[in-house]
Backbone as JSON Lines, residues from 0, in Angstrom:
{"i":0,"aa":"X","n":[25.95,52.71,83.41],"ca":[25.8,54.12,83.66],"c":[25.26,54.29,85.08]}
{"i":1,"aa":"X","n":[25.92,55.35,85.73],"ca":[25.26,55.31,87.52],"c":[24.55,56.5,87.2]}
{"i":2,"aa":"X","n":[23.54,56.61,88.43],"ca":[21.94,57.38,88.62],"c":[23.06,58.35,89.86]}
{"i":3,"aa":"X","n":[22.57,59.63,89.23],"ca":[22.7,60.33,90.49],"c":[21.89,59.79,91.63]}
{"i":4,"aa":"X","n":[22.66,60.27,92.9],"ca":[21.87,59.72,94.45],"c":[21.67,60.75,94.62]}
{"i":5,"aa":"X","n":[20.06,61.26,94.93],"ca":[18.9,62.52,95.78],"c":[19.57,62.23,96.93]}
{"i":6,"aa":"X","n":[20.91,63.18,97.68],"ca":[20.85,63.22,98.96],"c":[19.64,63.87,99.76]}
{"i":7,"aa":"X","n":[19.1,62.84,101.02],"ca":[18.12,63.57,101.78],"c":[18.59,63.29,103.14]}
{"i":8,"aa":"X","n":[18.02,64.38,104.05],"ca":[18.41,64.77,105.27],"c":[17.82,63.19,106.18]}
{"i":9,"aa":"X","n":[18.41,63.01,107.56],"ca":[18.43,62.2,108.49],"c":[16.4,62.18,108.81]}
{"i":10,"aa":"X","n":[16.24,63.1,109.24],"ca":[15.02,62.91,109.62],"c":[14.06,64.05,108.64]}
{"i":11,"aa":"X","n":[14.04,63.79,107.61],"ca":[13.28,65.14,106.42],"c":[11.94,65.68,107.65]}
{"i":12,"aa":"X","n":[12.28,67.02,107.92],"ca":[11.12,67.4,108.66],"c":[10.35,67.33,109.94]}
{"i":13,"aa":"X","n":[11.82,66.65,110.58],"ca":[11.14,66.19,112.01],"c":[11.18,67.75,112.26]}
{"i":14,"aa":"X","n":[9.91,68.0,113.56],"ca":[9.97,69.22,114.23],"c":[8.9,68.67,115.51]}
{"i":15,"aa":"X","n":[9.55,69.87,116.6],"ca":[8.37,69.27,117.85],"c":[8.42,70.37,118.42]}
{"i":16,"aa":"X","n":[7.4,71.03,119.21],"ca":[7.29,72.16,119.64],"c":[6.86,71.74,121.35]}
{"i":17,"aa":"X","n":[7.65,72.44,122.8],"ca":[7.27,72.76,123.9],"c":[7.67,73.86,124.29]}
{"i":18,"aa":"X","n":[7.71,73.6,125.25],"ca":[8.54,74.77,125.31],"c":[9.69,75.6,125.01]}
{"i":19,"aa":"X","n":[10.2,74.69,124.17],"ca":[11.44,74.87,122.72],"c":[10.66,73.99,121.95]}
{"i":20,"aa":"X","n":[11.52,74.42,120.9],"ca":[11.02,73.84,119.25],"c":[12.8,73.08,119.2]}
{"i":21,"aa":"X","n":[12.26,72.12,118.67],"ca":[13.27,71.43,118.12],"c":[13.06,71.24,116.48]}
{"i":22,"aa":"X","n":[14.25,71.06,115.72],"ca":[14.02,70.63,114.44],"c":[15.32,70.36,113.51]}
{"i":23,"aa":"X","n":[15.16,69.48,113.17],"ca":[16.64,68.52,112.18],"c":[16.75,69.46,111.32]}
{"i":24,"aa":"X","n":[18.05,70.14,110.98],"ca":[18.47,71.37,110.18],"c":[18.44,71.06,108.75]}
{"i":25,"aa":"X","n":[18.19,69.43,108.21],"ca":[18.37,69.22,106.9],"c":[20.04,69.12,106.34]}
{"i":26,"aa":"X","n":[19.81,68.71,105.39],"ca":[21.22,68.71,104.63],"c":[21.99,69.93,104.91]}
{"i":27,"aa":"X","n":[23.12,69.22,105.91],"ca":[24.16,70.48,106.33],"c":[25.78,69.87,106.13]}
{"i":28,"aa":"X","n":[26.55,70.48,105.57],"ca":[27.98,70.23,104.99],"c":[29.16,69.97,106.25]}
{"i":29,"aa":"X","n":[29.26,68.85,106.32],"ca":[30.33,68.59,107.59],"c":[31.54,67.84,107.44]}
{"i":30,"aa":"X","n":[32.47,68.3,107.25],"ca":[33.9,68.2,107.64],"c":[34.69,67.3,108.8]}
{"i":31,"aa":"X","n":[35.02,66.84,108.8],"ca":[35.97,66.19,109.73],"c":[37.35,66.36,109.16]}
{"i":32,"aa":"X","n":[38.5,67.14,110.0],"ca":[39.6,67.51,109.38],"c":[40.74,67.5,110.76]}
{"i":33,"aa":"X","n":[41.27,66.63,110.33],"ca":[42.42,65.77,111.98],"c":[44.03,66.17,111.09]}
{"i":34,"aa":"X","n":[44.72,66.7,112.16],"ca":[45.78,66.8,111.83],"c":[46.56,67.86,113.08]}
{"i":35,"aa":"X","n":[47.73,68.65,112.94],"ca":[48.55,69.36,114.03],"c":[47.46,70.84,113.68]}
{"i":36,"aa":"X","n":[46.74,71.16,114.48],"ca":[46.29,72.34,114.57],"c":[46.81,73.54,115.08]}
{"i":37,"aa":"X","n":[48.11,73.6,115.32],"ca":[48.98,74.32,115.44],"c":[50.06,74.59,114.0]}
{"i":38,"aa":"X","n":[49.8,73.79,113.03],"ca":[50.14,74.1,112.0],"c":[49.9,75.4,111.2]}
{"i":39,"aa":"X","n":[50.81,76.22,110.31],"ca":[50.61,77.34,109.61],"c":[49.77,77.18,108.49]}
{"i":40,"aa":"X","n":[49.96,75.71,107.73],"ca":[49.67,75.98,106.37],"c":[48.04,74.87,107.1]}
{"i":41,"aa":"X","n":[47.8,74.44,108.22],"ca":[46.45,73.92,107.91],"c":[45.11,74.9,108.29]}
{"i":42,"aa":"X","n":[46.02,76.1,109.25],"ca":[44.93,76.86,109.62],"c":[44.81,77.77,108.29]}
{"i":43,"aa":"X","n":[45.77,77.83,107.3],"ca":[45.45,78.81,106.47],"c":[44.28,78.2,105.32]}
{"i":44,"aa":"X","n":[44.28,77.15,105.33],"ca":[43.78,75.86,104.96],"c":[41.86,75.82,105.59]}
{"i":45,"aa":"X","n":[41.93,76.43,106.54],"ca":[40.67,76.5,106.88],"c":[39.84,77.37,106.81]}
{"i":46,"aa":"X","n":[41.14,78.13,107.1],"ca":[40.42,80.0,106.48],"c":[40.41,80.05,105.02]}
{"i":47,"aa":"X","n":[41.0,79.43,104.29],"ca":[40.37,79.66,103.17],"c":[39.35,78.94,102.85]}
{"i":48,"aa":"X","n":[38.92,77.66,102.94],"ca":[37.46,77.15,103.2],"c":[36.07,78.09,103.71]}
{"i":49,"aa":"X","n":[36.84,78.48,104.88],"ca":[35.53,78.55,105.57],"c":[35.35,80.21,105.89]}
{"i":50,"aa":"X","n":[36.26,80.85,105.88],"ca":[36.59,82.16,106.16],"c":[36.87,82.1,107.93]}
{"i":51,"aa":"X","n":[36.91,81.49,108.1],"ca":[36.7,81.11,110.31],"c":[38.54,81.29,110.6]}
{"i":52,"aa":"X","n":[38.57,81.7,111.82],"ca":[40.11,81.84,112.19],"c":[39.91,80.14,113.12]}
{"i":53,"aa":"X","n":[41.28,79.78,113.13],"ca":[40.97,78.5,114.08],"c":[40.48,79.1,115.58]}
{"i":54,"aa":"X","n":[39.67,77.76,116.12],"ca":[39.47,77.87,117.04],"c":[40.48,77.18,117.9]}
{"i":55,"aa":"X","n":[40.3,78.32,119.39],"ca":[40.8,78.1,120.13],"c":[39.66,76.65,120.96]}
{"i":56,"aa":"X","n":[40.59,76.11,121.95],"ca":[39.97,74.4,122.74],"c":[38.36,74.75,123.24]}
{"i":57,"aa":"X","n":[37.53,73.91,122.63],"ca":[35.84,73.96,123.11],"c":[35.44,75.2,123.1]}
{"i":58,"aa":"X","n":[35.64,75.89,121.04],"ca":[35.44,76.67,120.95],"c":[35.18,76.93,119.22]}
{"i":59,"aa":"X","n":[34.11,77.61,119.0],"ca":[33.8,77.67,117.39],"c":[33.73,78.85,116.73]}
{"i":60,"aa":"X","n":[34.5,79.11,115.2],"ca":[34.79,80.14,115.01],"c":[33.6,80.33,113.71]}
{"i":61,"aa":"X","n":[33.18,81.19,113.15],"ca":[32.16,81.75,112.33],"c":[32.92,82.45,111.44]}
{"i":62,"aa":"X","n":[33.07,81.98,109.81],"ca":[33.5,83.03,108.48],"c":[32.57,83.09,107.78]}
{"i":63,"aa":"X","n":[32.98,83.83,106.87],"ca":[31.87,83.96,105.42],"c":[31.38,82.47,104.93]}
{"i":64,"aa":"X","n":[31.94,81.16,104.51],"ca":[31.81,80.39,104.41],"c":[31.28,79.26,105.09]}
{"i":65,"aa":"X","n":[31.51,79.29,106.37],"ca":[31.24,78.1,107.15],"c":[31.95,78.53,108.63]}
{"i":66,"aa":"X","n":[31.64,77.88,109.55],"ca":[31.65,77.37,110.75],"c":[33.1,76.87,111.22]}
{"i":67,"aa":"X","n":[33.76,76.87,112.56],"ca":[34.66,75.32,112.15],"c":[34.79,75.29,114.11]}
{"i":68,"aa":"X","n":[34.28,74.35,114.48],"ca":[34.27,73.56,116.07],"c":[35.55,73.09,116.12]}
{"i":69,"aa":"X","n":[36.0,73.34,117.52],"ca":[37.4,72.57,117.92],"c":[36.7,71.28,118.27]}
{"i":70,"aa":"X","n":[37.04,70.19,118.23],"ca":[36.66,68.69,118.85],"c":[37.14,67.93,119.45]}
{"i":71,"aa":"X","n":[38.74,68.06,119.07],"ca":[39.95,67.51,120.12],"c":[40.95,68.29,120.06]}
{"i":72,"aa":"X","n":[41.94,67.89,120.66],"ca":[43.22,68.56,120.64],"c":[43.72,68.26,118.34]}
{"i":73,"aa":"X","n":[43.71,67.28,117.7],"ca":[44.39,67.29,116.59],"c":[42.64,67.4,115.2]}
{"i":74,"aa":"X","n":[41.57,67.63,116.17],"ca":[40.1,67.26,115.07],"c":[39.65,68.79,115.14]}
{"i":75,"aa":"X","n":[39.21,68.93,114.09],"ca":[38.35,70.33,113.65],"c":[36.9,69.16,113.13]}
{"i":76,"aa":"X","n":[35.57,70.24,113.63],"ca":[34.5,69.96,112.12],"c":[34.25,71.14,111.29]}
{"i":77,"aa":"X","n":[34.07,70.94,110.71],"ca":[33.7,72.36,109.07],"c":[32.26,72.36,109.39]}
{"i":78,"aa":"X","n":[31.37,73.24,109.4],"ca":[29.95,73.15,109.03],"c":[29.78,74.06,107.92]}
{"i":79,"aa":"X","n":[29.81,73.36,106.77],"ca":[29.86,73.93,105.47],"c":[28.44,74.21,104.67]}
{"i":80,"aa":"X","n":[27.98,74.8,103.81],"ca":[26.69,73.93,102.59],"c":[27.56,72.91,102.04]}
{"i":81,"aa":"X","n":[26.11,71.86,102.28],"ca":[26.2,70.63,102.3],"c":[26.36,70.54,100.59]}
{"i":82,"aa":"X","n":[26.16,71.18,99.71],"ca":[26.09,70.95,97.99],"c":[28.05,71.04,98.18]}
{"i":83,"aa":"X","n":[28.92,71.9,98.81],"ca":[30.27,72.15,98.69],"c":[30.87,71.46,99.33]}
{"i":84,"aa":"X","n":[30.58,71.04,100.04],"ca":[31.36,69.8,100.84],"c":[32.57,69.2,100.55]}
{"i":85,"aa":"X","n":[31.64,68.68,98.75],"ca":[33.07,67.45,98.32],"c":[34.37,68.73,97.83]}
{"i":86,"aa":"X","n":[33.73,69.59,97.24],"ca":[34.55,70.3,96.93],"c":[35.92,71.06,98.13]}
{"i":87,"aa":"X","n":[35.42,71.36,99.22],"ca":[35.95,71.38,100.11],"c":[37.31,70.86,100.72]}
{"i":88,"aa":"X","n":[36.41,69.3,100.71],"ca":[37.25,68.27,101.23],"c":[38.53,68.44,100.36]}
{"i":89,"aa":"X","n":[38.29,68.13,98.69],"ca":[39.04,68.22,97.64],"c":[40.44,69.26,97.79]}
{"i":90,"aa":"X","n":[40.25,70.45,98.06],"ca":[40.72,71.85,98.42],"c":[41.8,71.62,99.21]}
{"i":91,"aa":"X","n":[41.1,71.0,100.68],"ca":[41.68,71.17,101.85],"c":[42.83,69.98,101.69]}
{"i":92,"aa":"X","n":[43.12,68.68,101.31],"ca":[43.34,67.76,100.57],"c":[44.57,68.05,99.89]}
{"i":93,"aa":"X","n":[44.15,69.03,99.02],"ca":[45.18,69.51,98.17],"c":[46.34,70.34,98.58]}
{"i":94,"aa":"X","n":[45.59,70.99,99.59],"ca":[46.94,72.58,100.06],"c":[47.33,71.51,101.1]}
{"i":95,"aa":"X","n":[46.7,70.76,102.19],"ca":[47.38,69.95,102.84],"c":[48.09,68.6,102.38]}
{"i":96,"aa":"X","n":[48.36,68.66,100.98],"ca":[48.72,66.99,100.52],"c":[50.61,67.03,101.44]}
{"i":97,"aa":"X","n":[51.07,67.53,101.7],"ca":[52.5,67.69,102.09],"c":[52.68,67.78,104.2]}
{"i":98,"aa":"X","n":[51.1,67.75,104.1],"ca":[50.92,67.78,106.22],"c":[50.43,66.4,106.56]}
{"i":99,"aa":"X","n":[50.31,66.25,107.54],"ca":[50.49,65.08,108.12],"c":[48.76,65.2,108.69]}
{"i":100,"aa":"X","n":[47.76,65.09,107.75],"ca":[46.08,66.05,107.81],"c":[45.75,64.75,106.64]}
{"i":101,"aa":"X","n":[44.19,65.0,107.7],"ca":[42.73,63.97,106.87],"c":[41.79,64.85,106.89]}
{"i":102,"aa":"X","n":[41.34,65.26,105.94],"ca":[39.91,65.68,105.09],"c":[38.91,64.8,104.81]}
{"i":103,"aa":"X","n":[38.01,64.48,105.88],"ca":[36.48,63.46,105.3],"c":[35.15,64.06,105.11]}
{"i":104,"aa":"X","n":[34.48,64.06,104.32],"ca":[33.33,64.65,104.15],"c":[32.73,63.49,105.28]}
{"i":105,"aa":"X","n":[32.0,63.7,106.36],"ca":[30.94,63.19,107.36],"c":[29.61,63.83,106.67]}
{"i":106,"aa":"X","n":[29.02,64.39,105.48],"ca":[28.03,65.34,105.93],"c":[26.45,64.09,105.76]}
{"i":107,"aa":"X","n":[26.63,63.24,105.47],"ca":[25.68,62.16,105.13],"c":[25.92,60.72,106.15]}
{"i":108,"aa":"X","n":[26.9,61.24,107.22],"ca":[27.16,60.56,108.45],"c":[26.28,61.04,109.92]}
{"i":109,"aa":"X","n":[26.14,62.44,109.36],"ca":[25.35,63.41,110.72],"c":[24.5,63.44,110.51]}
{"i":110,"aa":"X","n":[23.73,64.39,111.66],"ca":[22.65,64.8,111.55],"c":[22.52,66.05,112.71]}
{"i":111,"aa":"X","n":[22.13,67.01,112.27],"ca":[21.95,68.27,113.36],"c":[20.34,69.12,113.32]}
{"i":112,"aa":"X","n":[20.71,69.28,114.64],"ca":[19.08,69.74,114.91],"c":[19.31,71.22,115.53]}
{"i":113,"aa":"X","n":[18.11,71.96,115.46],"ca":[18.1,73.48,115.96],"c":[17.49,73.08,117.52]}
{"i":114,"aa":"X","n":[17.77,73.49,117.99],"ca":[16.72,73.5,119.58],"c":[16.5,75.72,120.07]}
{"i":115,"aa":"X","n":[15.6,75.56,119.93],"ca":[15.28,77.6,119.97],"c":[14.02,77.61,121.26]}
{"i":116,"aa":"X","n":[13.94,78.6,121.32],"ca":[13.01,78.76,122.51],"c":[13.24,80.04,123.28]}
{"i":117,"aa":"X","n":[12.71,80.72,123.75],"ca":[12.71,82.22,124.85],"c":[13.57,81.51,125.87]}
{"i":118,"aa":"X","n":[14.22,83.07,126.23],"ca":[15.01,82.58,127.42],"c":[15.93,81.64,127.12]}
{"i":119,"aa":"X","n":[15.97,81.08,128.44],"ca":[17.22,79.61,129.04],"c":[16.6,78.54,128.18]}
{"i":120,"aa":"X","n":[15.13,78.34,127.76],"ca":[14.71,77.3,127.03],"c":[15.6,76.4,126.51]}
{"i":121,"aa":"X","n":[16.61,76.96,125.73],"ca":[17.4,75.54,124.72],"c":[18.4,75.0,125.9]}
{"i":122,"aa":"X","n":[18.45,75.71,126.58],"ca":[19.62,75.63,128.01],"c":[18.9,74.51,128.51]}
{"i":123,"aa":"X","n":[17.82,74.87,129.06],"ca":[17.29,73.86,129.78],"c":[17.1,72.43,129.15]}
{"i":124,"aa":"X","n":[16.71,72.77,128.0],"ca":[16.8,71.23,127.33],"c":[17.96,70.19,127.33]}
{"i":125,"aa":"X","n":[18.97,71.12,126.72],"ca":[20.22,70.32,127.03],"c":[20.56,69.98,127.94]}
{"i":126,"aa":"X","n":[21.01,70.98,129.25],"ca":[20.85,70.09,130.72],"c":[20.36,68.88,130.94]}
{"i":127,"aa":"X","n":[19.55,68.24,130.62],"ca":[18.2,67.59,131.03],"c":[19.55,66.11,130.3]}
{"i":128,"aa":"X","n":[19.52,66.44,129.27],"ca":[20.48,65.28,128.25],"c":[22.15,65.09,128.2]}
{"i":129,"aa":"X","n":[22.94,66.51,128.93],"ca":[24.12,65.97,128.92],"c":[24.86,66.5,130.05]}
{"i":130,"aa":"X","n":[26.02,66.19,130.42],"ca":[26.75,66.48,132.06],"c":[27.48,68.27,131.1]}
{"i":131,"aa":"X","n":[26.87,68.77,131.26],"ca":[27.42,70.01,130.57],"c":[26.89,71.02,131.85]}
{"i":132,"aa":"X","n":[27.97,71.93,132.26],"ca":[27.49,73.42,132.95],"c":[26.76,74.46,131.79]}
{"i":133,"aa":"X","n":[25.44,74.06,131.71],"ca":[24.71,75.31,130.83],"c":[24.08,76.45,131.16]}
{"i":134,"aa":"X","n":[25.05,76.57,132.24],"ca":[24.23,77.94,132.83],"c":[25.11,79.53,132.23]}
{"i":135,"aa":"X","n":[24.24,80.02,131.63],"ca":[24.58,81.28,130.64],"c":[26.38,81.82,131.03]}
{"i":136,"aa":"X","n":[26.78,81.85,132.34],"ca":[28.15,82.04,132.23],"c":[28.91,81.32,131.92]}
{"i":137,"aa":"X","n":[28.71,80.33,132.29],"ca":[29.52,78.99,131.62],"c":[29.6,78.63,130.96]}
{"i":138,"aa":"X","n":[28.36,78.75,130.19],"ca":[28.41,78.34,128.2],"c":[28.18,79.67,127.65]}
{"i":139,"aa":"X","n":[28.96,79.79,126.34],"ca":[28.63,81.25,126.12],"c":[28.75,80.8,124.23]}
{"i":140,"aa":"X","n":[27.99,82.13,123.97],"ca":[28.18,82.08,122.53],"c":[29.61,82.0,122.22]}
{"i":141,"aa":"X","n":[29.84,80.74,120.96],"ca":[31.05,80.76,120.77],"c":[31.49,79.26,121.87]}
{"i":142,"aa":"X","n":[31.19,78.69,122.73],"ca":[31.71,77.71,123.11],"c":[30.83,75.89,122.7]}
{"i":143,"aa":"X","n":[31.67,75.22,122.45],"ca":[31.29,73.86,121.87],"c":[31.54,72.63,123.31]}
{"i":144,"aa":"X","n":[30.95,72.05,123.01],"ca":[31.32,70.88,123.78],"c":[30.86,69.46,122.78]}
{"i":145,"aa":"X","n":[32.33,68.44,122.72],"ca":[31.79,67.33,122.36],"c":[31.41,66.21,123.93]}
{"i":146,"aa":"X","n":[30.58,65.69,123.83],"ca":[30.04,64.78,124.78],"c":[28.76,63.71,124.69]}
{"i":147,"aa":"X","n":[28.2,63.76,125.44],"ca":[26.77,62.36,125.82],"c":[25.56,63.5,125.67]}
{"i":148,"aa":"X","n":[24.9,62.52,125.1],"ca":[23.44,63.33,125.02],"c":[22.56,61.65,125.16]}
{"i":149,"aa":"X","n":[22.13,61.55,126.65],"ca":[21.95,60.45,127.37],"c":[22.51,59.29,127.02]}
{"i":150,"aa":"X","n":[22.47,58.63,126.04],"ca":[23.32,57.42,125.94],"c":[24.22,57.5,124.47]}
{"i":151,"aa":"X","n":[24.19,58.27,123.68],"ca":[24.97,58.39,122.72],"c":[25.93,59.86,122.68]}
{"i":152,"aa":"X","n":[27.11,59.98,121.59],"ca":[27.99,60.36,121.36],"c":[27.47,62.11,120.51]}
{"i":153,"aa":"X","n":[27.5,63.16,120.95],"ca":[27.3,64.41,120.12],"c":[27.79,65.47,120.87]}
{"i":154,"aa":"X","n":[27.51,66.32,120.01],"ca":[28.1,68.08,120.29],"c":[27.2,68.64,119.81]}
{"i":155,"aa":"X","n":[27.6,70.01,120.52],"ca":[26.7,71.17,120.54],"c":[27.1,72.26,120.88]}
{"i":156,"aa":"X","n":[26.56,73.44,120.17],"ca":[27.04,74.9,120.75],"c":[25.68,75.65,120.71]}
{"i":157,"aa":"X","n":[26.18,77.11,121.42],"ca":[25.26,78.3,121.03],"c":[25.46,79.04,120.62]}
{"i":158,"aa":"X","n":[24.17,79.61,119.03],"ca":[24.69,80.32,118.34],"c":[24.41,81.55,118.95]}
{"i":159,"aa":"X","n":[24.57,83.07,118.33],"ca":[24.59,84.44,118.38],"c":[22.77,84.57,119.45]}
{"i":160,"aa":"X","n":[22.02,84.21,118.89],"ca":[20.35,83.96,118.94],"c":[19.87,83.44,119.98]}
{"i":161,"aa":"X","n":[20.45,82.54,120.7],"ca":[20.61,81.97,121.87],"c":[20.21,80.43,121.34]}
{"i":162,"aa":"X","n":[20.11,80.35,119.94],"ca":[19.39,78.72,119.86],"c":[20.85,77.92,119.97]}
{"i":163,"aa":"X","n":[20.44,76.49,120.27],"ca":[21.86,75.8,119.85],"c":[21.65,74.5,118.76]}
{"i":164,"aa":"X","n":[22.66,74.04,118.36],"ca":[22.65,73.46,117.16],"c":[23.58,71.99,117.77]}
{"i":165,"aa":"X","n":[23.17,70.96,117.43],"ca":[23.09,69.74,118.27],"c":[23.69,68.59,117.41]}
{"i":166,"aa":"X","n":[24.79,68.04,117.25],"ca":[24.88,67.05,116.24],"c":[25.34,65.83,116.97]}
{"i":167,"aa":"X","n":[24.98,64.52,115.98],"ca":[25.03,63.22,116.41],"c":[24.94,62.11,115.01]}
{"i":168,"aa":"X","n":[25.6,61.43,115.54],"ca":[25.48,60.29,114.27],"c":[24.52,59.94,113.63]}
{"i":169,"aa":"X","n":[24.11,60.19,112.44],"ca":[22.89,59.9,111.71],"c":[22.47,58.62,112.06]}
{"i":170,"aa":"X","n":[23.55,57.56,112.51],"ca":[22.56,56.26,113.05],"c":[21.69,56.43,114.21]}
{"i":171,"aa":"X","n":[21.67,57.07,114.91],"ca":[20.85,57.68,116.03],"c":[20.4,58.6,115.65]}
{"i":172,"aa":"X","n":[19.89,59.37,114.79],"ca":[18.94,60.38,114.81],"c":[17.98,60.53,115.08]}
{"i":173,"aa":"X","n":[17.11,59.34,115.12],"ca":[15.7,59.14,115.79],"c":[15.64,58.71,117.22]}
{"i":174,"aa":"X","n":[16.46,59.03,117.59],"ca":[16.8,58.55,119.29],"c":[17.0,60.11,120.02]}
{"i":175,"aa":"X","n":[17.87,60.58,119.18],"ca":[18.53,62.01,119.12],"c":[17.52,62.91,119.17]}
{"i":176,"aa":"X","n":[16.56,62.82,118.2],"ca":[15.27,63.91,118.17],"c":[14.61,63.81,118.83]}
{"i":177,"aa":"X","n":[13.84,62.32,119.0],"ca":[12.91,62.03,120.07],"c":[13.6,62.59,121.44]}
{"i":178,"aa":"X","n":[14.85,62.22,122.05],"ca":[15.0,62.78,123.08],"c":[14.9,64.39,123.45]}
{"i":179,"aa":"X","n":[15.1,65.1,122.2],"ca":[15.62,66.56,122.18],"c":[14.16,66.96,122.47]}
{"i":180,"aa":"X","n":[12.68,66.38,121.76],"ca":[11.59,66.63,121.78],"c":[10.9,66.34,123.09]}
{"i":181,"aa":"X","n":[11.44,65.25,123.43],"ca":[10.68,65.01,124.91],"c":[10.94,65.28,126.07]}
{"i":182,"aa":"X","n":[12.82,66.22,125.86],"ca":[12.92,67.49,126.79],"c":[12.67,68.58,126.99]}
{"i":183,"aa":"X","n":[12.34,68.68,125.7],"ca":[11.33,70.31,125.34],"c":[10.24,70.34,125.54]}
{"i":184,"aa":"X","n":[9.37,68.91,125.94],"ca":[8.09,69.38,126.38],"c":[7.93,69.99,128.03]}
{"i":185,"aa":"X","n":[6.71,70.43,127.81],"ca":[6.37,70.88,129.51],"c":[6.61,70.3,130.48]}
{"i":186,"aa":"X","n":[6.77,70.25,131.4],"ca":[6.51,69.06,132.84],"c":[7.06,67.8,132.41]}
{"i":187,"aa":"X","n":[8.09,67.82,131.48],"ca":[8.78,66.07,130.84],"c":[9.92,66.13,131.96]}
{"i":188,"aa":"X","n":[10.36,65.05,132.43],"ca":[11.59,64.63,132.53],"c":[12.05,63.32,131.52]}
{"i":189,"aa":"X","n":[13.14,63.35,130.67],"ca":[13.19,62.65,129.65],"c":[14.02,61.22,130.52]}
{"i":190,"aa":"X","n":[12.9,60.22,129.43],"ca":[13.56,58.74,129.46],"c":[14.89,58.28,128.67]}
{"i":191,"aa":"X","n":[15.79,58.03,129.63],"ca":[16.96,57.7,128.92],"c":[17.62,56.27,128.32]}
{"i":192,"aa":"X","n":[16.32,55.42,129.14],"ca":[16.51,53.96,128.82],"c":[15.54,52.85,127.71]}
């Protein structure tokens, strides 16, 4: 007989406060979904998931349901609740069994953090960690970038609020936070080595 598994979040409770607050969002529902995104039946496929219209390139759309980030030219991510996930995957799976499309639940692969703060605050943090133009015209609510956040692999956008939401491989999450924290402090310039 198998034991249910207590999913728990990457870092339960990390938080750090400078001049932004940083903090690991907890169990959040993530999608990885590769296929022709110019397809009819996969964008309909997403909107019904997530309620989100596709996004257009380094760009994230917001439905009733969930989230969904462009990531490449043929990759979407879902940011779903993390309890619906499998169900999701299942869904998307199904209406796409006849497309040339992969549905993976990642949500116990990631890990995402809030970064908030007055002002440019979350701006400034990120600067500090990746080759990104974060200066308010250039990044705007609604735009994603996948890239480096000093020596590892993540993405990030900004939401409505001005905070942004930061993801990276749960094998680095403690590399990931610590850095996010020790750009948010005062007078830090963060160590990347």
């Amino acid at each position: 007989m198998s034991e249910a598994i207590n999913a728990t979040s990457a870092l339960e409770g990390f938080a750090s406060s400078g001049f932004a607050s940083v903090t690991e969002c907890g169990l959040t529902g993530m999608i990885t979904l590769r296929g022709d995104l110019a397809d009819k039946a996969l964008a309909k496929a997403v909107k019904t998931a997530t309620g989100a219209a596709m996004p257009e390139q380094r760009k994230i759309t917001t439905g009733k349901s969930g989230k969904v980030a462009w990531m490449s030219s043929d990759e979407l991510l879902l940011v779903v609740d993390h309890a619906q996930a499998p169900a999701i995957v299942e869904a998307l799976s199904t209406a796409l069994k006849d497309q040339f499309a992969l549905a993976v639940n990642v949500s116990d692969a990631r890990v995402m953090f809030d970064v908030s703060g007055e002002g440019n605050a979350p701006r400034e943090v990120l600067a500090k960690l990746a080759p990104v133009d974060l200066s308010p015209d250039a990044f705007t609510t609604g735009d994603v970038r996948r890239t480096r956040l000093a020596q590892v692999a993540g993405a990030f956008w900004v939401e409505e609020d001005g905070s942004f939401r930061v993801v990276a491989f749960r094998s680095v999450a403690q590399y990931v936070g610590d850095l996010l924290a020790q750009a948010a402090e005062t007078g830090s310039a963060p160590q990347y080595f």
